[in-house]
C-alpha positions in Angstrom: 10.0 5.5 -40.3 10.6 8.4 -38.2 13.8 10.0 -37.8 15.1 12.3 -35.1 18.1 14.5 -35.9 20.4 14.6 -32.9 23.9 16.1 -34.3 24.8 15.8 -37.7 27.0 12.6 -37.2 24.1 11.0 -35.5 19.9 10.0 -35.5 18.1 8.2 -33.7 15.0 6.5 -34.3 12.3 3.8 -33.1 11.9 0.1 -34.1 13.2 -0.2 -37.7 12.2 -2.8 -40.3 14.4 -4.6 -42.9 12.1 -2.8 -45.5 13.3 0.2 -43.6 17.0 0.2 -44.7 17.4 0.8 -47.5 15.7 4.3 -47.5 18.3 4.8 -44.4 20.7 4.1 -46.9 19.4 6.5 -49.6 18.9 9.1 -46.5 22.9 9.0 -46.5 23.3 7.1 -43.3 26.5 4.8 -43.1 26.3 2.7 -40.8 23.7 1.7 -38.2 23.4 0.8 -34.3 20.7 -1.6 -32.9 20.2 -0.7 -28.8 17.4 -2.5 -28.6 17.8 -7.0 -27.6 16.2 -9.5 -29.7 12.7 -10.3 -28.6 11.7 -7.4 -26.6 8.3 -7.1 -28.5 6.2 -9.3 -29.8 6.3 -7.7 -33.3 10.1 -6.7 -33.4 12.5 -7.9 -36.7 15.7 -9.4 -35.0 19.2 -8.2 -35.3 20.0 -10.3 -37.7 17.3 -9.7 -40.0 18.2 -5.8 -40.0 21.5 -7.0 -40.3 21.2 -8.9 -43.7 19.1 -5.7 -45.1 21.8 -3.5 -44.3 24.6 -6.0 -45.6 22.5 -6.0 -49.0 22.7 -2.0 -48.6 26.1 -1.5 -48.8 26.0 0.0 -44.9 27.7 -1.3 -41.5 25.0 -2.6 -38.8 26.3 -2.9 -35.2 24.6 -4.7 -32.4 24.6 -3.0 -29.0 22.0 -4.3 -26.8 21.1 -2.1 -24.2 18.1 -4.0 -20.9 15.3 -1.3 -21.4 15.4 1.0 -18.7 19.1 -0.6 -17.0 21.1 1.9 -19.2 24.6 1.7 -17.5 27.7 3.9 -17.8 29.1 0.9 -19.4 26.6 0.7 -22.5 27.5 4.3 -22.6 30.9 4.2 -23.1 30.4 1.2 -25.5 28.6 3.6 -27.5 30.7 6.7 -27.9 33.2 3.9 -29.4 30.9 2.5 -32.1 30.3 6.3 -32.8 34.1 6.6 -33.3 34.7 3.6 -35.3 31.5 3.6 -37.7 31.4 5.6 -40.7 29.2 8.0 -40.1 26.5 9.6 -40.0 25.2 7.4 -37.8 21.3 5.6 -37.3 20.5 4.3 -33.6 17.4 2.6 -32.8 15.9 0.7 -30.1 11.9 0.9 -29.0 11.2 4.4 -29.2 14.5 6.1 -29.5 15.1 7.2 -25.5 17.2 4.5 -25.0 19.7 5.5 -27.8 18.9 9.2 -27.2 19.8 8.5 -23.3 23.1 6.7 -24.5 24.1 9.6 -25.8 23.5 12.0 -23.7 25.6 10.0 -21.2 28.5 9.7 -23.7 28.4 13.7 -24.2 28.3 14.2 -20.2 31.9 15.1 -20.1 32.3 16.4 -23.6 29.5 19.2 -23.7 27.7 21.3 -21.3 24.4 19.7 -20.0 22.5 22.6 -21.5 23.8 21.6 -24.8 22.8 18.0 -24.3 19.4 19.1 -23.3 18.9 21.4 -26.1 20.0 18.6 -28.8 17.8 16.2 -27.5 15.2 18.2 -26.8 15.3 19.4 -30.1 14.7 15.9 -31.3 11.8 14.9 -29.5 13.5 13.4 -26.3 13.5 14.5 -22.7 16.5 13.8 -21.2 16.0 16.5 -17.7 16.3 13.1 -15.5 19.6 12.3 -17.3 20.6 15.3 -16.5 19.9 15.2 -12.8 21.5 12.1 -13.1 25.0 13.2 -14.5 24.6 16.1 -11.5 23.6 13.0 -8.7 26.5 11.2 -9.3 24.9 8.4 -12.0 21.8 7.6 -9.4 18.7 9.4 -10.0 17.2 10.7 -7.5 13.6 10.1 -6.2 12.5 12.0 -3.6 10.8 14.4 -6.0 9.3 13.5 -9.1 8.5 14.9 -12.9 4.8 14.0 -12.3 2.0 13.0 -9.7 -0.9 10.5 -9.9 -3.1 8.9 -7.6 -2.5 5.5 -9.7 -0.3 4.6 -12.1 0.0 1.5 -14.1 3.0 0.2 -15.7 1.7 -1.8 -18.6 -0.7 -1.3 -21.8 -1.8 -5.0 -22.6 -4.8 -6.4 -21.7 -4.6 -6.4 -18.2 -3.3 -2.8 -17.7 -6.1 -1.3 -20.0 -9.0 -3.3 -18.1 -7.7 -2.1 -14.9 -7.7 1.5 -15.7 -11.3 1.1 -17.5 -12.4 -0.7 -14.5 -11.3 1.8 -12.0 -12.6 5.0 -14.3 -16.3 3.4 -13.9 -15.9 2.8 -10.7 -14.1 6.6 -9.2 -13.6 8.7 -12.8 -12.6 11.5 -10.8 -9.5 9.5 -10.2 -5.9 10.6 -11.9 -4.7 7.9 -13.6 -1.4 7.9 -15.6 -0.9 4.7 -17.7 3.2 4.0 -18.6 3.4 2.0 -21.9 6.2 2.9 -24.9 4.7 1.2 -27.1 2.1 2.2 -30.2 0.3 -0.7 -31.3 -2.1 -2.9 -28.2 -2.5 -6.5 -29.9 -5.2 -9.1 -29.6 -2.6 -12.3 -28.7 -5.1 -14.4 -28.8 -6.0 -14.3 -31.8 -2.5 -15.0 -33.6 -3.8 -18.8 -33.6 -6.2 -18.1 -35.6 -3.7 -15.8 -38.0 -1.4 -18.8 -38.3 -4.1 -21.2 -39.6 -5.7 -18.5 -42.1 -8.6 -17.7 -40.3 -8.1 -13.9 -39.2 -5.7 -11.6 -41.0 -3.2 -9.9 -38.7 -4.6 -6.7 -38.7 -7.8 -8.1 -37.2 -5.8 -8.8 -33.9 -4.0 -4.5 -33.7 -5.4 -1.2 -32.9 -3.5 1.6 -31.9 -2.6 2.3 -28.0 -4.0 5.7 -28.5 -7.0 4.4 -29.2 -7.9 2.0 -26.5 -6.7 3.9 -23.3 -9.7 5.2 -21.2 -10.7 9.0 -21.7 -9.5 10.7 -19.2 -6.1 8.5 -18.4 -2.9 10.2 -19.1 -0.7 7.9 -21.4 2.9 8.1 -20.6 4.7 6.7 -23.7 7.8 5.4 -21.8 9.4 2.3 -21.1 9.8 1.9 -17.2 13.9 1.5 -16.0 13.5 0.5 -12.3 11.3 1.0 -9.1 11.8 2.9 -5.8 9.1 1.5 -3.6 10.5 3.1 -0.4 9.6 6.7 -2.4 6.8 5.8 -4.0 8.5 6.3 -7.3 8.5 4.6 -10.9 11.8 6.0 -12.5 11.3 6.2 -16.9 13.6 5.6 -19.5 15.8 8.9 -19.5 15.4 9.1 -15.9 12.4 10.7 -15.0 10.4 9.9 -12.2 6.9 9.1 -11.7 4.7 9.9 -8.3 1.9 7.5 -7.4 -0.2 7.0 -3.9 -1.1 3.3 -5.8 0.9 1.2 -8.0 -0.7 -1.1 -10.6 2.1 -3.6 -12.3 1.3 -5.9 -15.2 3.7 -5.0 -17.8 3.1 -8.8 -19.5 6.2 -10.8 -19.8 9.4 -11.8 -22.1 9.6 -14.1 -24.8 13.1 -15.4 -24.6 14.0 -16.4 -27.7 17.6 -16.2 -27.4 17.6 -19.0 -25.0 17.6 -21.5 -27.8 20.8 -21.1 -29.6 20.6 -20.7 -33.1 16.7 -19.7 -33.1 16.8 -15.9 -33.4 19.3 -16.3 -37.1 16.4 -18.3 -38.5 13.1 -17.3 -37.1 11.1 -16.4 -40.3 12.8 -18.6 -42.9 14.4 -22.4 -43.1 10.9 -23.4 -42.2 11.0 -21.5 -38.7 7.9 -19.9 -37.3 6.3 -18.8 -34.4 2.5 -17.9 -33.5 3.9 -16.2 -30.6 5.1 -13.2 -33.2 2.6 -11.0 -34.7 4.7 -10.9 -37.8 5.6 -14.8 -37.7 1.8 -16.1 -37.7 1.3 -15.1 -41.1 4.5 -17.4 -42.1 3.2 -20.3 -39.9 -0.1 -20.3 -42.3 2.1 -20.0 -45.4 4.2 -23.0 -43.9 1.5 -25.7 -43.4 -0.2 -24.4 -46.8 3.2 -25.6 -48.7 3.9 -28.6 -46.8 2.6 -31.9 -48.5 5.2 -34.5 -46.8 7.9 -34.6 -44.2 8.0 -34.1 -41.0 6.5 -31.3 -38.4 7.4 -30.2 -35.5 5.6 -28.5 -32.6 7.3 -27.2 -29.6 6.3 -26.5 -25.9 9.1 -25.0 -23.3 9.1 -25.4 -19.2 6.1 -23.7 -17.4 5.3 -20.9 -16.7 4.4 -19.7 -20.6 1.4 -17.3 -22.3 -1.4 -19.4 -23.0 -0.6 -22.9 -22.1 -2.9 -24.7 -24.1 -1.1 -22.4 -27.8 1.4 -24.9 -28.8 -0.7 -27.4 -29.6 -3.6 -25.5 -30.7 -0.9 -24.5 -33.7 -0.3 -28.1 -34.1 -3.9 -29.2 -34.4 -5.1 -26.8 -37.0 -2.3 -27.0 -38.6 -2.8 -31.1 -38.8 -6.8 -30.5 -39.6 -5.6 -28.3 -42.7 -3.1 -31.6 -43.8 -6.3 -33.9 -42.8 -8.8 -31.9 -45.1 -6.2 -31.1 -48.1 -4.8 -35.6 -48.1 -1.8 -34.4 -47.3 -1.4 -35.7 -43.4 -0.8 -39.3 -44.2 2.6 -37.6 -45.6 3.0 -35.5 -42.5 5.3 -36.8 -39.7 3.9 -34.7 -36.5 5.2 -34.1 -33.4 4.6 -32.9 -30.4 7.7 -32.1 -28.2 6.5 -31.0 -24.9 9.0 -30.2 -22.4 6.6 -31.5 -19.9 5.1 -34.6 -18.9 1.4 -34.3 -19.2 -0.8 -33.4 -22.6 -2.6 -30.9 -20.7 -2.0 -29.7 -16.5 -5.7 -30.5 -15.8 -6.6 -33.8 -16.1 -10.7 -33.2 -17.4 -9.7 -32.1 -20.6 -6.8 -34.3 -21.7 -9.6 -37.2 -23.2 -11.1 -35.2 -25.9 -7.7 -33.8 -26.8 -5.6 -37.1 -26.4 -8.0 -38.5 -29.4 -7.2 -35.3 -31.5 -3.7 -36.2 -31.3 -4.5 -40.0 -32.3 -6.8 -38.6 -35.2 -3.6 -36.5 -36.4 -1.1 -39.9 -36.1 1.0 -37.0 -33.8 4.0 -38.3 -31.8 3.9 -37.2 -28.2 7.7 -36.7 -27.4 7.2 -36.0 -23.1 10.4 -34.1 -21.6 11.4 -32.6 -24.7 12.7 -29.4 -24.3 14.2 -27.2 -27.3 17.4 -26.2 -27.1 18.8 -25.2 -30.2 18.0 -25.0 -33.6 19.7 -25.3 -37.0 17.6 -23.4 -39.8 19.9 -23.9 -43.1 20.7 -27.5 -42.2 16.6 -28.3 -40.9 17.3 -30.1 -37.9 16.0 -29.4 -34.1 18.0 -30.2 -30.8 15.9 -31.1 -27.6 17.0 -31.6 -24.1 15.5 -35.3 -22.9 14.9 -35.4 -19.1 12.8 -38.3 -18.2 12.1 -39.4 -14.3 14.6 -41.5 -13.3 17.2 -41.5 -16.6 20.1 -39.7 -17.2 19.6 -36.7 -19.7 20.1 -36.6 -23.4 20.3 -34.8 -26.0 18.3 -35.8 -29.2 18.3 -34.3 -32.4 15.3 -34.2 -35.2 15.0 -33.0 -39.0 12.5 -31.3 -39.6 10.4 -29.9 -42.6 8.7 -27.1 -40.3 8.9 -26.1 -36.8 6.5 -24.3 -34.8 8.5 -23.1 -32.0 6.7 -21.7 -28.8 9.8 -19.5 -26.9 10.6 -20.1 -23.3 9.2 -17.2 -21.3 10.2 -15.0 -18.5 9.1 -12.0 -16.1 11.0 -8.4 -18.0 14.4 -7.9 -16.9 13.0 -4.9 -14.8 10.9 -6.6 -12.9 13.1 -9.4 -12.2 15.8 -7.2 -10.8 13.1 -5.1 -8.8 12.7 -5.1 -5.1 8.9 -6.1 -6.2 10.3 -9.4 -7.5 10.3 -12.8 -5.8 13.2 -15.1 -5.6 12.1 -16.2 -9.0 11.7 -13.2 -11.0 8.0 -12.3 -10.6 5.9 -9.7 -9.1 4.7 -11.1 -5.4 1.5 -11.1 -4.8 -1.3 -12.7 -2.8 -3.1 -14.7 -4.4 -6.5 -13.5 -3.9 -6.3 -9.6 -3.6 -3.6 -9.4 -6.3 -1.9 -7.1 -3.6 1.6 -7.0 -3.1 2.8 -9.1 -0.2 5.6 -6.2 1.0 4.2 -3.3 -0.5 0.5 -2.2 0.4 0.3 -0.1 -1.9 1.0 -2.3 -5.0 -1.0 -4.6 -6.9 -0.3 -7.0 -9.6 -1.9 -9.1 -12.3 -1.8 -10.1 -15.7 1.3 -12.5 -16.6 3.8 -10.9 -14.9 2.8 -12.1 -11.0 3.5 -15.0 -9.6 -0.2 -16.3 -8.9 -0.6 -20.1 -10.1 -3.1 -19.4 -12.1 -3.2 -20.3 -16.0 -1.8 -17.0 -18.0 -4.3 -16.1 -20.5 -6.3 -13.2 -21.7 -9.5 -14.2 -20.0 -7.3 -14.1 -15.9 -6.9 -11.2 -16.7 -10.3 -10.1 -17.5 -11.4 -11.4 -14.4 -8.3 -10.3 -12.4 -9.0 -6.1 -13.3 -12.1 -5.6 -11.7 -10.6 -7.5 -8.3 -7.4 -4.8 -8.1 -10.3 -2.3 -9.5 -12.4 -3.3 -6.5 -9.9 -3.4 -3.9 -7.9 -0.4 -4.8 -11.1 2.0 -4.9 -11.5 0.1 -1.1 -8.4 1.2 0.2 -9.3 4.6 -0.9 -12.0 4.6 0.9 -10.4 3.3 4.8 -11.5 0.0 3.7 -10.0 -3.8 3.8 -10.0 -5.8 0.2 -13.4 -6.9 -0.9 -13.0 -8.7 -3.8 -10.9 -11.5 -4.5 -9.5 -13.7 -7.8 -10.3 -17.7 -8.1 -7.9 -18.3 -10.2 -9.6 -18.5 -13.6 -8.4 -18.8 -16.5 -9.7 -20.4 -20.2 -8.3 -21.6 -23.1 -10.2 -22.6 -26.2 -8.0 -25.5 -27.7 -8.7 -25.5 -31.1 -8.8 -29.0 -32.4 -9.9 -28.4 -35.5 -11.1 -25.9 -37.9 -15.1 -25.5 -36.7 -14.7 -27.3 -33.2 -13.0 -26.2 -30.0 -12.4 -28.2 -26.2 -13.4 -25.1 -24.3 -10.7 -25.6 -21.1 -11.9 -23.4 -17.9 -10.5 -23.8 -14.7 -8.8 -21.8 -11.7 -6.8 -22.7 -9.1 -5.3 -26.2 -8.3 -7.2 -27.5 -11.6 -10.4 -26.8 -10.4 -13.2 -26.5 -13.3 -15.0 -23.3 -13.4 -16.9 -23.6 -16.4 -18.9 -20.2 -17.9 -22.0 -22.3 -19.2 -24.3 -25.0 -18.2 -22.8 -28.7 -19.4 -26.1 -29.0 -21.7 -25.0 -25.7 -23.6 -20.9 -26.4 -23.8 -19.8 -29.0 -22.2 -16.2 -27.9 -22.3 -14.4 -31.7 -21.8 -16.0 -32.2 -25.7 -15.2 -30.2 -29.2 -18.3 -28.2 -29.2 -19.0 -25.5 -32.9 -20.6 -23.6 -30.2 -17.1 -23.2 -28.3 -15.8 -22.2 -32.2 -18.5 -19.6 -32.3 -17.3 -18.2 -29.2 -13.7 -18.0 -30.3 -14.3 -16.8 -33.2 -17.3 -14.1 -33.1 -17.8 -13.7 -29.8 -14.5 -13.2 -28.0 -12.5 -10.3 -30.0 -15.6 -7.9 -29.6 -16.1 -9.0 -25.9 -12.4 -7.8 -25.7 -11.9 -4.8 -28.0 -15.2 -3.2 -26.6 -16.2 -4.8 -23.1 -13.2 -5.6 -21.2 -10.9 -2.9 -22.4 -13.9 -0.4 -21.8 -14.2 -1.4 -18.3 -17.7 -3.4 -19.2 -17.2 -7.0 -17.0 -20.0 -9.0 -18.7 -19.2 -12.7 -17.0 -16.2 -11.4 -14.9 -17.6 -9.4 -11.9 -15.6 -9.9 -9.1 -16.1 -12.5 -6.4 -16.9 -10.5 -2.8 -14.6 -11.6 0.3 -16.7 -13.4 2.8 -16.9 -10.7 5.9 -15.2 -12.7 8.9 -17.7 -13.8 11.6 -17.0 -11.9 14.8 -15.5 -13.7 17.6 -17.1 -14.3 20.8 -16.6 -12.3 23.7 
């Protein structure tokens, strides 16, 4: 746990644990502020775990939310009161500490000097110069200058932000790259399934971010607060701004667990899990290891989500474990899909439509989740079959795998490189922005219809890698994106229904039928999964290696007759 020393009546830090508090406590801290919202990260405690911790300390915890990067003189002002009314000294967290370091700052604007501001936080490991110029601008920051210059930048460290920058380093490495990410640890999401059913330990699917980024690509460990397309300009948490001739954007998206009321207070206990939480997996496996009777539940919200086919893949290894231990003839399983269909193309639904018969699991169509009641066990769905009136419908459960509804991040969604619904705007085959020439887009966050998975976006860098070094050179887009996407649904422990298809449902399978023949459980599909796919990540697709994902070319148009 690192703290940062701002004044004496108040530190700030990054993401805190439960484990964490009580050496706060001892530390001599009184009270706490959370600025950071409930599911922001993938492996972030909620409020209301820190919130018990602190409770079983003996010191205040205060919740005070603050959008990453949409810090408004509001929040501010909301914070210099919870500084009054808290015993102090004080503990503020969010991500990395800017954001509470940045409230601050604001609160002292008319209180101390701006030097003296600077100095403090400075002091502390913060750079707040674009608050500054932000207190002096009137509360906008301005953007026709900037902190820093790059001929790209990408917003975004996952897997599609790292591929792009390895991808475009092989292709031009005398290119300056700057790479915006705030966070420390780059996880391999796929492979939580696996965590949740015992098969790979967490720390198999985590390396650090320091690790992974290209040589030669400047890391920028910020969280991004808005863009300024007009200026070519990506403005940072605590107001900096960052210069780019090119724009990569494919910061992932949002898990939005607070959409289903109740679910945040009882993620983690009361038989409430989540393979969509690095922390959570672990808990899922513990789950279906203790349960020998009752009833299961397995949840899947409204499109568009991470990995379509992960819901049920929780639910069939979790049933395979029951099935090999006697204990699923006990088990009551369902599977309470908000949509209508087992699967959205058609080829594959056979093979997995018998899994689901083998298991004795319930397919409860239209079901969405909509809240949840840990202590008292029982699950609330929204029912909205074709042609009936909605209902509401409420199941006990034993266990509940939930699988969060999803969401571009709220800076994205109130961008001007946003579409009406909330994601980046792209065309479909160059990944290029449709307003913005300048801009490309992949990963989860763009609105192509493709499946959003790990292996789109391996094949979608080295198209924005492509067709970015092209416009460098005077050149239209020559490469362009299909579509594809895979998911191994694992239907039991050993055996997997390798799905791959691009756009409109399309099958684009990797290997000949008589090696996998992905409508069928194949061990060799397992193999892949398991052996195969986390090296082909960690060390070929982050490296900027595309074995099986070169680029498609763009046919040259025929030349019209005179």
């Amino acid at each position: 746990m690192q703290v940062n020393n701002i004044t004496d009546a108040l530190s700030v830090s990054p993401q805190i644990t439960p484990q964490d508090v009580a050496r706060i406590r001892d530390a001599g801290f009184r009270a706490i502020i959370c600025n950071r919202p409930d599911g922001e990260g993938a492996d972030q405690p909620n409020f209301e775990e820190i919130e018990t911790a602190a409770k079983a300390a003996g010191i205040e915890a205060h919740y005070l939310p603050v959008t990453s990067g949409l810090v408004q003189d509001s929040d501010a002002e909301a914070f210099g009161q919870a500084l009054l009314e808290l015993p102090g000294p004080v503990l503020a967290y969010c991500r990395t500490g800017t954001r509470s370091a940045t409230l601050w700052s604001l609160t002292e604007a008319d209180r101390r000097p701006v030097s003296e501001i600077l100095a403090a936080t400075k002091a502390a490991g913060f750079d707040m110069a674009g608050v500054a110029r932000r207190i002096v601008n009137g509360g906008k920051t301005p953007t026709i200058s900037g902190d820093a210059t790059f001929d790209i930048v990408i917003v975004g460290g996952g897997a599609g932000g790292i591929a792009v920058a390895a991808s475009l380093k092989s292709r031009k490495p005398d290119l300056d790259i700057a790479l915006i990410d705030p966070t420390d640890v780059h996880y391999y999401q796929p492979g939580w399934t696996m965590v949740g059913a015992g098969i790979f330990e967490p720390a198999e699917t985590a390396k650090t971010m320091g690790s992974l980024i290209p040589r030669g690509v400047h890391w920028i460990k910020s969280a991004v607060a808005a863009f300024e397309p007009a200026d070519n300009a990506v403005i940072l948490d605590g107001c900096r701004v960052v210069k780019y001739d090119r724009l990569v954007v494919c910061p992932g998206l949002k898990l939005d667990w607070s959409a289903i009321e109740g679910l945040e207070e009882t993620l983690g206990r009361n038989g409430v899990t989540s393979n969509y939480r690095y922390d959570l997996a672990p808990y899922t496996w513990e789950l279906v290891q203790g349960l020998k009777d009752g009833r299961a539940l397995f949840t899947q919200p409204p499109m568009p989500i991470k990995c379509a086919g992960a819901p049920q893949k929780a639910l069939y290894l979790s049933a395979d474990h029951w099935f090999r231990n006697g204990a699923l003839g006990n088990i009551d399983i369902h599977f309470c899909n908000a949509g209508g269909v087992l699967f959205g193309v058609k080829d594959y639904v056979p093979a997995l439509q018998s899994y689901m018969d083998k298991y004795g699991a319930s397919l409860d169509f239209f079901h969405n989740l909509v809240a949840v009641d840990g202590p008292a066990r029982k699950a609330t769905f929204e029912v909205k079959k074709p042609e009936s009136a909605p209902e509401r419908v409420t199941l006990e459960f034993d266990m509940i795998h939930v699988c969060p509804p999803q969401t571009a991040p709220d800076f994205i969604r109130v961008s001007p490189l946003a579409d009406a619904a909330g994601w980046v705007d792209v065309d479909q085959a160059t990944l290029r922005h449709q307003s913005h020439d300048n801009i490309w887009s992949l990963g989860d966050v763009m609105n192509a219809p493709n499946a959003k998975t790990a292996a789109a976006a391996r094949k979608q860098a080295p198209v924005v890698a492509e067709n970015i070094v092209a416009d460098i050179e005077g050149r239209a887009a020559v490469a362009q994106y299909d579509g594809y996407g895979s998911c191994p649904l694992t239907v039991e422990r050993g055996k997997i229904v390798l799905a791959e298809f691009g756009y409109g449902g399309v099958m684009k399978p990797s290997f000949p039928k008589f090696v996998v023949d992905g409508t069928r459980p194949s061990r060799l599909a397992w193999l892949l999964k398991e052996r195969i796919l986390p090296p082909i990540y960690w060390k070929a697709m982050l490296r900027g290696h595309e074995w099986m994902a070169r680029p498609e070319k763009i046919a040259p148009k025929a030349e019209e007759p005179a």
